[in-house]
C-alpha positions, -999 to +999 in steps of 0.1 A: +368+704+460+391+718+428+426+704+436+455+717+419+486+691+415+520+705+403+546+685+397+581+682+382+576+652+355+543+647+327+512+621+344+524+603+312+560+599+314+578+572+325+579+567+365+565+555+396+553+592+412+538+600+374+516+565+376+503+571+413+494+609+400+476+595+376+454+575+395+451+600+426+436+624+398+411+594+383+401+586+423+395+623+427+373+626+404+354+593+411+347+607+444+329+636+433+363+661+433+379+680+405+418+673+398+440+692+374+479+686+369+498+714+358+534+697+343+559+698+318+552+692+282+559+660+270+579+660+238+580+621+232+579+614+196+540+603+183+526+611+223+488+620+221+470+629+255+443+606+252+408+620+252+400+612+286+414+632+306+424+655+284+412+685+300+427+677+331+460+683+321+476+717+321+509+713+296+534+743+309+561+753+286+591+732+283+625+720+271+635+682+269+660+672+290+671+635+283+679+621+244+650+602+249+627+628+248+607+617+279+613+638+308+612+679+302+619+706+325+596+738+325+615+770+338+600+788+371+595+829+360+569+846+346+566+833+313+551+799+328+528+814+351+513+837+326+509+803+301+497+786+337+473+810+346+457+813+310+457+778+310+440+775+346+414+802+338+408+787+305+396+749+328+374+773+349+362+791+325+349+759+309+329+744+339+355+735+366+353+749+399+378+779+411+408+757+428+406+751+470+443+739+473+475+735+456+488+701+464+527+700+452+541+670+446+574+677+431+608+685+441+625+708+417+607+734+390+570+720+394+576+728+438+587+760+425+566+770+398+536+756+420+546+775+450+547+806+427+508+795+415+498+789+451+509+821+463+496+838+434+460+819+444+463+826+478+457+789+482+468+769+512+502+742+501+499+705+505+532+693+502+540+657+492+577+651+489+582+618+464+620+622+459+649+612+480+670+642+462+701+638+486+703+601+483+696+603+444+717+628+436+748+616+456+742+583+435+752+604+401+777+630+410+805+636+433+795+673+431+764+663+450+776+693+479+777+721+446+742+713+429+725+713+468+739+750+464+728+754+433+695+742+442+691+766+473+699+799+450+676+784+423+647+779+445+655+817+460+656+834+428+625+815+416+601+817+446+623+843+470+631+841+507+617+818+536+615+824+571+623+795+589+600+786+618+621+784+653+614+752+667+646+741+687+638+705+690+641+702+651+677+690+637+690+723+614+689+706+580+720+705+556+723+700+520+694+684+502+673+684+529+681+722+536+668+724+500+639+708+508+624+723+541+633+757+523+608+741+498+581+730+528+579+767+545+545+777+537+532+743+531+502+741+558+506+701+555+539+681+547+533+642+534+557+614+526+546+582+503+563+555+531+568+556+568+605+556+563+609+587+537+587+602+566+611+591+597+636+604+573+625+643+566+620+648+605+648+633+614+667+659+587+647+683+599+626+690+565+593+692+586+585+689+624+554+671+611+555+644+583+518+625+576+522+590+557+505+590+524+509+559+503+505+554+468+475+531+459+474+510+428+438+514+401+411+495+416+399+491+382+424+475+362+439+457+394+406+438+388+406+434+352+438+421+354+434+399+379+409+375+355+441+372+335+451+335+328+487+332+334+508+320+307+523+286+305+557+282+311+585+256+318+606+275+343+600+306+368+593+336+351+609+369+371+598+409+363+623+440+362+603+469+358+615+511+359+643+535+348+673+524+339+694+541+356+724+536+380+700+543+413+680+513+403+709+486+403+696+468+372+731+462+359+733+445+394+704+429+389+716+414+360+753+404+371+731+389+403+710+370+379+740+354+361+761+347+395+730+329+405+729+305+376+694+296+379+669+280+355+645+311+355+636+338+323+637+375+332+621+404+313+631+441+317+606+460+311+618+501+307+646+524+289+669+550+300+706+562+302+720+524+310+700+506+285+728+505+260+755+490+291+723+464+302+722+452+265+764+448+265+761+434+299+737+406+290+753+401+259+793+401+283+774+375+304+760+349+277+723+355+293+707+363+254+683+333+261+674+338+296+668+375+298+653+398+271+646+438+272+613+451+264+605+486+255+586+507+283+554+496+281+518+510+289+504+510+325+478+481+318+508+462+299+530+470+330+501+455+352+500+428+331+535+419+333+537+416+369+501+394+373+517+369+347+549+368+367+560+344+395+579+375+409+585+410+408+624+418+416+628+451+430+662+463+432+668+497+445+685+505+482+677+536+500+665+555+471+627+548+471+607+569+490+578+542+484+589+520+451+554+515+435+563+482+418+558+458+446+529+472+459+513+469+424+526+429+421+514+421+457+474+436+445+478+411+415+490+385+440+523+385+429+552+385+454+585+400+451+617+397+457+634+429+476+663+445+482+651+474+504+643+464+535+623+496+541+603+485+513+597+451+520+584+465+553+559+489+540+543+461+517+547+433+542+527+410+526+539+374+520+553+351+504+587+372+497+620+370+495+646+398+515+684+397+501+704+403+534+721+430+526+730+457+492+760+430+474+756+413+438+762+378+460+730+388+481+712+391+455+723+361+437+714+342+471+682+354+469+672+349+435+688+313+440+661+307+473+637+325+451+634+299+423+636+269+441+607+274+460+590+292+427+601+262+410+591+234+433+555+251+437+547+260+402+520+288+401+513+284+439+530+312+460+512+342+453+498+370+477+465+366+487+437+389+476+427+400+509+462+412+517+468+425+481+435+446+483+446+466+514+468+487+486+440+503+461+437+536+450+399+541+461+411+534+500+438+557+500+424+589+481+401+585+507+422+596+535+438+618+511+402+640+511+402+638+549+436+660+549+426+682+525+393+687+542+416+693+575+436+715+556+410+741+546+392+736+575+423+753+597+421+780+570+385+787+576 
């Protein structure tokens, strides 16, 4: 099978959904399939696609969008899917099978400009929504109600109207999620990363039908770096790793660190709109010794990270729609400690540590319990690898294929 993935963000940006793309394409491909991700250009300063890969990527026309350079947005008309459609003929053209399926796994322009593709194809639509775009966008703007609008004309201009399907036992879905089963019409199959973000979209009435398709991690480098000798250290050694950005609750994080008042180092590992207001904060609470801010790093640095911590500290609440992180730390037999309890739940693997509820002093709790029993075990409470090998890549594009398979079977 040729499976086309379109997305919102580039497989080389920063982000959770842009790693697990990555390795659903490398997975594909091991298995004998061909993957190609059509996405925004990425405009970060001194970015190269490496050579592997290279031809796999389809780079669509587009304008940066943060100061940072990293994230781009490419505009749904006919300008992109002329450059998408030379670019698509041009993989063909060169040895790659015509495409069987567009599998969309974006919310915003890439749903759109990849429903345009599809439809242009006359492919069958796998939809996998990765974004909790009511809860994320309420987190950043009291004029949440105005851009769900905004989002509904957009996605009417761009890909024109739906016919919704009458099926009386579904809830009639509002705002975001109105958005979003407008988005899921002609999709033939609708997945969600987590059991929960699936409970969620049928319960909001996004899809009658929601199959759970989680992330995996890279079966390759999850064993590379599990040889890794872990570092010596005095004192527990904690992991922050992602966006910084007000949905994530680092700047919680931090304050929860310092109300905790533990003997414990922390590393951030990321960037984004809060990273100034995280270096004041650290700075405000005298933590300059105990907690230091590394620059997003690559994937197998990432990977690294987490193996060589005593815990990966996830902080997010209801905003995940899987949160990669943890399931990445338990393969490398590293536990976490959570804040969602949705999470915790989809990687239930122990040891780990719950905070009881969303509050700074929760947290703090936790991270207290935490480091005791990190501290009185030194090196000891780690996941096991049987558990942590239940989360690989290779096991989950797997059942992926059998979907797809389904998929064009119905259309045959």
């Amino acid at each position: 099978m040729h499976i086309l993935i379109v997305t919102d963000q580039h497989p080389d940006s920063l982000g959770g959904v842009q790693v697990a793309l990555r390795l659903q394409r490398r997975a594909l491909e091991l298995a004998g399939h061909t993957a190609t991700i059509a996405a925004p250009r990425l405009h970060r300063r001194g970015y190269q696609v490496a050579d592997v890969g290279r031809e796999a990527y389809i780079n669509l026309p587009s304008w940066p969008i943060t100061r940072d350079l990293e994230y781009g947005v490419s505009w749904p008309g006919r300008k992109t899917d002329r450059a998408f459609a030379r670019a698509l003929n041009a993989r063909v053209a060169a040895g790659a099978p015509p495409v069987d399926l567009v599998h969309i796994q974006g919310d915003f322009w890439g749903a759109m400009i990849g429903l345009r593709a599809a439809r242009g194809l006359g492919l069958p639509v796998v939809f996998t929504m990765h974004n909790n775009v009511d809860e994320g966008t309420r987190a950043v703007t009291p004029l949440a109600p105005l851009a769900f609008a905004g989002l509904r004309v957009w996605r009417r201009m761009a890909v024109g109207k739906t016919r919704r399907a009458a099926e009386t036992h579904m809830r009639r879905p509002s705002g975001a999620w109105r958005y979003l089963a407008d988005l899921t019409q002609v999709a033939e199959l609708v997945t969600a990363p987590s059991q929960h973000f699936a409970d969620q979209l049928v319960l909001h009435g996004v899809a009658s039908h929601v199959e759970v398709t989680p992330g995996g991690v890279d079966d390759e480098l999850i064993e590379q770096t599990r040889r890794n000798e872990r570092s010596p250290r005095e004192r527990p050694r904690l992991v922050w790793l992602g966006r910084m950005s007000h949905e994530k609750r680092v700047l919680e994080f931090v304050s929860a660190f310092s109300e905790a008042d533990v003997e414990a180092d922390v590393v951030l590992y990321g960037a984004g709109l809060l990273l100034e207001k995280v270096r004041r904060r650290i700075a405000e609470l005298g933590l300059g010794e105990r907690v230091r801010i590394e620059a997003p790093v690559s994937y197998p640095e990432a990977l690294a990270a987490m193996r060589d911590a005593d815990a990966l500290v996830q902080t997010s609440v209801g905003f995940e729609t899987q949160g990669l992180t943890p399931f990445e730390a338990a393969a490398l037999g590293t536990p976490t400690i959570f804040c969602d309890p949705n999470i915790a739940s989809d990687v239930g693997v122990s040891p780990s540590w719950l905070a009881p509820d969303a509050s700074v002093a929760a947290l703090a709790q936790t991270i207290r319990a935490a480091v005791s029993e990190l501290a009185a075990a030194p090196g000891q409470l780690r996941v096991s690898q049987a558990e942590g090998s239940t989360m690989l890549q290779s096991s989950k594009t797997a059942a992926m294929v059998k979907l797809y398979e389904s998929v064009l079977s119905q259309r045959n």
